[in-house]
Structures are given as C-alpha cells and as structure tokens.
C-alpha positions as CSV (number, residue, x, y, z in Angstrom):
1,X,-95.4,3.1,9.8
2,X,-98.1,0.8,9.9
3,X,-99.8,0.3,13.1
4,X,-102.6,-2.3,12.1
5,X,-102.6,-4.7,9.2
6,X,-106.3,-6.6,8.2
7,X,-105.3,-10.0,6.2
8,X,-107.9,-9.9,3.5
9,X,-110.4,-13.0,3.1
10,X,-108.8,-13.8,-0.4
11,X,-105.5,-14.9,1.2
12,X,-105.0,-18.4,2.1
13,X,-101.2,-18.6,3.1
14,X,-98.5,-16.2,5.4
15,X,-95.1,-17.1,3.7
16,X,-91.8,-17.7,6.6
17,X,-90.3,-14.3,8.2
18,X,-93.1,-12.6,6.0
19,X,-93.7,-9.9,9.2
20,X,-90.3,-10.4,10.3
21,X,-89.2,-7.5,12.7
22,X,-92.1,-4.7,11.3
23,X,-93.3,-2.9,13.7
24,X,-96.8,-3.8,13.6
25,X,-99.2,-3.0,17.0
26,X,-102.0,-5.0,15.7
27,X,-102.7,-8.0,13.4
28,X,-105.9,-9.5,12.2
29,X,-106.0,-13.3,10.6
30,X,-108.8,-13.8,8.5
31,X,-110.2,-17.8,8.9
32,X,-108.7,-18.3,5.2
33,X,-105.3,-18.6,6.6
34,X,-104.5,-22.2,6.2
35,X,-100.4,-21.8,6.6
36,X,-98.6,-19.8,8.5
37,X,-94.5,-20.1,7.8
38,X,-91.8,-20.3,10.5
39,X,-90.5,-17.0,12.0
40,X,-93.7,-14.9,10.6
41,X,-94.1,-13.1,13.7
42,X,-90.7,-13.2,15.1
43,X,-89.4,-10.2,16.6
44,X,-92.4,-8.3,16.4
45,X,-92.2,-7.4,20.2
46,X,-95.3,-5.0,20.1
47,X,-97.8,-7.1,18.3
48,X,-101.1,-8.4,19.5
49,X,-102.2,-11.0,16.9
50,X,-105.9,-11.7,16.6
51,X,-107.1,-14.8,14.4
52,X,-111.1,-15.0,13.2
53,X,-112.5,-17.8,15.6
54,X,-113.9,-19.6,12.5
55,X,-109.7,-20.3,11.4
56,X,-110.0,-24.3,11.5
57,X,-106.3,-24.3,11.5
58,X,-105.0,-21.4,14.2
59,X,-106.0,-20.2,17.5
60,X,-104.3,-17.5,19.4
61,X,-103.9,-17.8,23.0
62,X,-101.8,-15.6,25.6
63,X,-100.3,-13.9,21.9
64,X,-98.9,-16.9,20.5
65,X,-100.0,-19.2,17.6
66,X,-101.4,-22.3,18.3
67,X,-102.5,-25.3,15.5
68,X,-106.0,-26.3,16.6
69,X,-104.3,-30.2,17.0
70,X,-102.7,-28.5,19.8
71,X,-98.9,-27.6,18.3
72,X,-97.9,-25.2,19.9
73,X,-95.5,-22.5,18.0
74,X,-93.0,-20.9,20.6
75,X,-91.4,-18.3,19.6
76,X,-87.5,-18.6,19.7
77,X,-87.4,-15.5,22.2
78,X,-89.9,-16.6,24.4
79,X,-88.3,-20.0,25.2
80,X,-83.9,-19.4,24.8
81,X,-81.6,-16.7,25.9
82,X,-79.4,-17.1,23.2
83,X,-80.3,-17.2,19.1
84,X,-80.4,-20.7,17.4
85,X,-79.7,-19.8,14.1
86,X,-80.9,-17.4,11.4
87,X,-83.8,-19.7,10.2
88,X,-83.9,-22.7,12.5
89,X,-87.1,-22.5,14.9
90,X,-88.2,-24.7,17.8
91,X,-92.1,-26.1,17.6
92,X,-93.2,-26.9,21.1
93,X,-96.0,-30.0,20.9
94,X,-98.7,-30.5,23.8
95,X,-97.6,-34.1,24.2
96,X,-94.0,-32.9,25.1
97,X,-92.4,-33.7,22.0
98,X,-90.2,-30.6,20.8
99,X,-89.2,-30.3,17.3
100,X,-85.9,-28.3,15.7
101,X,-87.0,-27.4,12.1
102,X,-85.3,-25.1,9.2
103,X,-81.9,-25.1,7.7
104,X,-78.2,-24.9,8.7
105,X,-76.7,-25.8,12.0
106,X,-77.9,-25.3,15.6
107,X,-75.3,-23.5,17.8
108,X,-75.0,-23.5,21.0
109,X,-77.9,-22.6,23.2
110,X,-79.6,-22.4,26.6
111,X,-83.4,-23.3,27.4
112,X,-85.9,-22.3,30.0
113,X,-85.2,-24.8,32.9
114,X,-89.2,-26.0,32.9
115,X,-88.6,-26.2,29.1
116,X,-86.0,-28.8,29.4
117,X,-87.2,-31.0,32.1
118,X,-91.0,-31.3,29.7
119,X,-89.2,-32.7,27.0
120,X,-90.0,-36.1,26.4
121,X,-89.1,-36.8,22.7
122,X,-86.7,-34.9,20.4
123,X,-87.3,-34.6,16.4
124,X,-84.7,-32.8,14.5
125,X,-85.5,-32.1,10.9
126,X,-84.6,-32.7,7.5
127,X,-82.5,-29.2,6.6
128,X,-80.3,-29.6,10.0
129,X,-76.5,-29.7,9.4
130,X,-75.1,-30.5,12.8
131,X,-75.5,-29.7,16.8
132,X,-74.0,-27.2,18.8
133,X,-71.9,-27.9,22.1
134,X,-74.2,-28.3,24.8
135,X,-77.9,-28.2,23.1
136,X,-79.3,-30.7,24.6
137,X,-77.4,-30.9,27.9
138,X,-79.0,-32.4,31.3
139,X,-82.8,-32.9,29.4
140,X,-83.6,-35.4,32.2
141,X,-86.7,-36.5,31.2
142,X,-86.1,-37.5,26.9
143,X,-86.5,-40.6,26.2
144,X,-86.2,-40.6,22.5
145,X,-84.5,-38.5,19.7
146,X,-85.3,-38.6,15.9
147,X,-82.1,-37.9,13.9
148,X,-82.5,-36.5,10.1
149,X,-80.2,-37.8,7.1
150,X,-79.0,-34.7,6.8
151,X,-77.3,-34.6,10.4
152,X,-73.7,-34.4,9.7
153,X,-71.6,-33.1,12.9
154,X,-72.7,-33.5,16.9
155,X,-71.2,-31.5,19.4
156,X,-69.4,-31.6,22.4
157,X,-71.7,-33.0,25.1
158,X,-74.7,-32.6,23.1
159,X,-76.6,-35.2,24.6
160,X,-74.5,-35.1,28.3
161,X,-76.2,-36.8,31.1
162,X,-80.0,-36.9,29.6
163,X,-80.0,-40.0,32.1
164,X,-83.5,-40.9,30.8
165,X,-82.6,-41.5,26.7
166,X,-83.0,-45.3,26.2
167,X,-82.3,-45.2,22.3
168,X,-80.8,-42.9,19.2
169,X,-79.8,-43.9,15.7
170,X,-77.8,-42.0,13.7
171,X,-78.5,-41.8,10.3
172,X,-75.6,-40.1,8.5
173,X,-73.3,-38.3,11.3
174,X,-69.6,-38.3,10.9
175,X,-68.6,-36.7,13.4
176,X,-69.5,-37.5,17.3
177,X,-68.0,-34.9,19.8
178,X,-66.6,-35.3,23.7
179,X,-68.8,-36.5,26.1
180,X,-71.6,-36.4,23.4
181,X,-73.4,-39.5,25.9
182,X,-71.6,-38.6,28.6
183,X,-73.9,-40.1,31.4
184,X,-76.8,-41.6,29.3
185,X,-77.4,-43.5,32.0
186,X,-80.3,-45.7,30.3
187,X,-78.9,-45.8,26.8
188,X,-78.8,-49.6,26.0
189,X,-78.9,-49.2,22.1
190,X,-77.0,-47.1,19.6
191,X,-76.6,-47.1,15.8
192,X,-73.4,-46.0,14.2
193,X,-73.4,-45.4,11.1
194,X,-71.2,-46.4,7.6
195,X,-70.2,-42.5,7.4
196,X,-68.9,-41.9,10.6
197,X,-65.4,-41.0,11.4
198,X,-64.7,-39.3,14.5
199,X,-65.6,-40.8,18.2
200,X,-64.6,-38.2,20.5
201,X,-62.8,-38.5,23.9
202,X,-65.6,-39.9,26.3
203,X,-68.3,-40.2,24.1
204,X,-70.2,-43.0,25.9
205,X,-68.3,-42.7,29.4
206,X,-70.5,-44.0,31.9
207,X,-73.8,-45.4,29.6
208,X,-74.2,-48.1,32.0
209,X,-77.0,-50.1,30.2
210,X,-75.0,-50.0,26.9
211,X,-74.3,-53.7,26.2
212,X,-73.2,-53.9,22.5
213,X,-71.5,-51.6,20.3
214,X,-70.6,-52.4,16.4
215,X,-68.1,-49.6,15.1
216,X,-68.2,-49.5,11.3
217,X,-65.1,-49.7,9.0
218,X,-65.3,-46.1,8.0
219,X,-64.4,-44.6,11.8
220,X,-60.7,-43.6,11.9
221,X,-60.4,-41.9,15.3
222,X,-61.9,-43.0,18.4
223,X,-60.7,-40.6,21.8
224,X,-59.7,-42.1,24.7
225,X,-62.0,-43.0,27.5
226,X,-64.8,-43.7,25.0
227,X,-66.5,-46.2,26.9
228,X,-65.3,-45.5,30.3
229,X,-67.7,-46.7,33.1
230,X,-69.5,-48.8,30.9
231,X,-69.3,-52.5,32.6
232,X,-71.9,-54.2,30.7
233,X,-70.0,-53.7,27.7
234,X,-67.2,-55.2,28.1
235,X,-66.2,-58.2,26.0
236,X,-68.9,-56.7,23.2
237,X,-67.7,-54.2,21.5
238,X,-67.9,-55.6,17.5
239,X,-65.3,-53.3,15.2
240,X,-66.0,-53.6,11.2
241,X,-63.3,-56.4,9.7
242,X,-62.7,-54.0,7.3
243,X,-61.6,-51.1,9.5
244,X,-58.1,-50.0,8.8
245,X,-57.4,-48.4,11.6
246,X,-58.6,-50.0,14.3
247,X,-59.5,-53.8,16.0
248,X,-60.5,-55.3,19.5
249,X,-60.6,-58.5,21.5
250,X,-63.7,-57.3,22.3
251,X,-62.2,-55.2,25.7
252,X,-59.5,-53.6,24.0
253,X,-59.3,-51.3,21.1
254,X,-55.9,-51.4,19.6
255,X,-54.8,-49.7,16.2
256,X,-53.4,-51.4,14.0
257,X,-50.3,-48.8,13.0
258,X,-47.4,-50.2,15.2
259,X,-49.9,-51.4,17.5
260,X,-50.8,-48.8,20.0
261,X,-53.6,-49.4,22.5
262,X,-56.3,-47.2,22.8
263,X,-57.6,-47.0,26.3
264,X,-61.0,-46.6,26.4
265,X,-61.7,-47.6,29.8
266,X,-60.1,-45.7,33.0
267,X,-58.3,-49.3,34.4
C-alpha cells in the first residue's frame, strides 16, 4: 500500500482518474504540474494533497484543488448526494458560474441547497448527451445556460421553476421533456431548433414573459398544456409552413391528421 506518493519535478501533467480510488494518505505536487485531469483525486477519502507554493497553476486550500484564476474544482462527493455519471464532473467558478464537463448523460441528481441558490450561469459541455429528470430543478438565481451541440435529450422538469432564467438556445436537442420550463417565470426568449421532435406535456406552462415562439417543421409531437399560463403569448406562436403535423392561428395548435386540436392552454 502506498501511504505517500512525491510527484517528481520532471512531470508536467496528472492524466483524468489517474489516483482514482488509491488509498493514498499523502500527496505531494511538484510546481511542474501544469494539468491536472478531471476525477484525479476522486474518491480518495483519506488524502491530504499538498501542491509546491511556486505551482503558477494550482493552489490547495481546505484539501481541494483550486486554479490560481480562481476555478474552483469541487469534487462530485463534496457537492451531490447522488453520482452524476461515470466521467462527468461539476467545475465550481468563483464568479458563480458552474460548469458540467465529460462525456455521456447526466442523470438525475440532487445539490447542496447553498449550491443551487449561488448559481448564476450554467455551461454544459461539448461530450454531454442529454439531462436527467430534475437536474436543474428550483436554481432560483440562473440567469443563463450555455447548451453544447452535442445536447440531444432534456428531461422531465429539468429546468422547472428557475424563475430567474431570462434566455436558452438549444443547439441540437430533440427531445424536450414535461414541465422542462415549467415556471420560467422570466424566460422571454427561446430557440428551437431544426432537430427537434418532441415538446412534452407543459413544457413552457406558466413562462409569463414568453412572447413569441417559432416551432420548426421537424417537431412532430407537442403535449398538451405546452404553453399553459402563458398570456403574452398568445396570438404569436409562428409554426414552420413546412410542418406536417401540425399548424396554428397563432392561439391554437391544431394537427393537421383529421384535424384534432391540441390544447395547449387550460381555457
């Protein structure tokens, strides 16, 4: 077993998961280290890391990594009660931004509540396949959220009642779950995209500030109750000419197979 491991000078770079669950007491980081990967440290409950003050990249405070610009590296058991995904980390920035990197799909999970109400802005990255049910649930205070191309699904209620986001666009999603906006109370713009097939059941019920909506020829399902609560749009919702499935006087959404209404608005 080793208890302490010394980094030699020579070494410039600590490749992702590379101390992944050893059971190392102590750790030193030489001020060569210019990379450390995602997940290096994870699950390494008995470590106390120690990093050469001279690193100009890394600091350690209170046992966690820090990036001298003042990113912050939270370790996935120090901030959820439940696992992400294999892979996929959370990056914590001092200016309240958080940041979902890695690959595959983020499942369902739960964070600290002083966690949630910090977050001001939302990046997911590049290598992200889709959103869990909930993820993002009740983050009062984000404002903005970053979407990747490779974004595919979004759960159920995803986004619910973050009463504070004000605009999203979403790249390449096809699918949008229930109540994914569910009380976005300041949402006033949204960007569907060509890909997208699936609106769930009250998607946007209750975005008040939403004013326009243009729905692409490509969706082919939209739930009922979409837009319920949602005065201000009214009279502007824009569906592709092309769409095959569906059309609107600009209130109602009717499809066009033996001309069934779809009621998107409790009346």
């Amino acid at each position: 077993m080793i208890l302490i491991k010394i980094i030699p000078e020579k070494i410039i770079s600590i490749g992702k998961y590379c101390f992944y669950k050893c059971k190392l007491q102590e750790i030193n980081i030489p001020s060569s280290i210019t990379f450390i990967g995602n997940g290096c440290f994870n699950e390494c409950s008995e470590i106390t890391i120690r990093i050469d003050p001279q690193n100009e990249t890394y600091k350690v405070r209170n046992n966690v990594i820090e990036k001298k610009s003042y990113k912050k590296v939270v370790r996935e058991e120090e901030m959820i009660n439940e696992t992400i995904a294999d892979g996929i980390n959370i990056i914590m920035y001092e200016n309240n931004e958080m940041v979902v990197q890695g690959t595959g799909d983020i499942k369902e999970f739960k964070m600290r509540e002083e966690m949630r109400e910090q977050t001001t802005e939302l990046t997911i990255e590049e290598g992200i396949r889709s959103i869990g049910d909930n993820c993002f649930f009740n983050y009062v205070n984000l404002k903005k959220v970053n979407i990747p191309d490779s974004l595919s699904k979004i759960g159920n209620g995803a986004f619910q009642k973050c009463t504070n986001l004000v605009e999203i666009n979403l790249p390449k999603v096809y699918s949008i779950g229930e109540g994914c906006f569910d009380s976005c109370l300041s949402l006033r713009t949204i960007t569907l995209p060509s890909t997208l097939n699936f609106i769930g059941g009250d998607c946007f019920s209750y975005c008040s500030e939403l004013s326009t909506i243009h729905i692409p020829s490509s969706v082919i399902s939209i739930g009922e109750h979409s837009f319920c609560g949602c005065d201000k749009l009214k009279g502007n919702i824009v569906i592709d000419g092309n769409n095959r499935v569906y059309k609107t006087d600009g209130i109602k959404v009717f499809k066009k197979v033996r001309g069934q209404e779809i009621n998107i608005w409790d009346e």
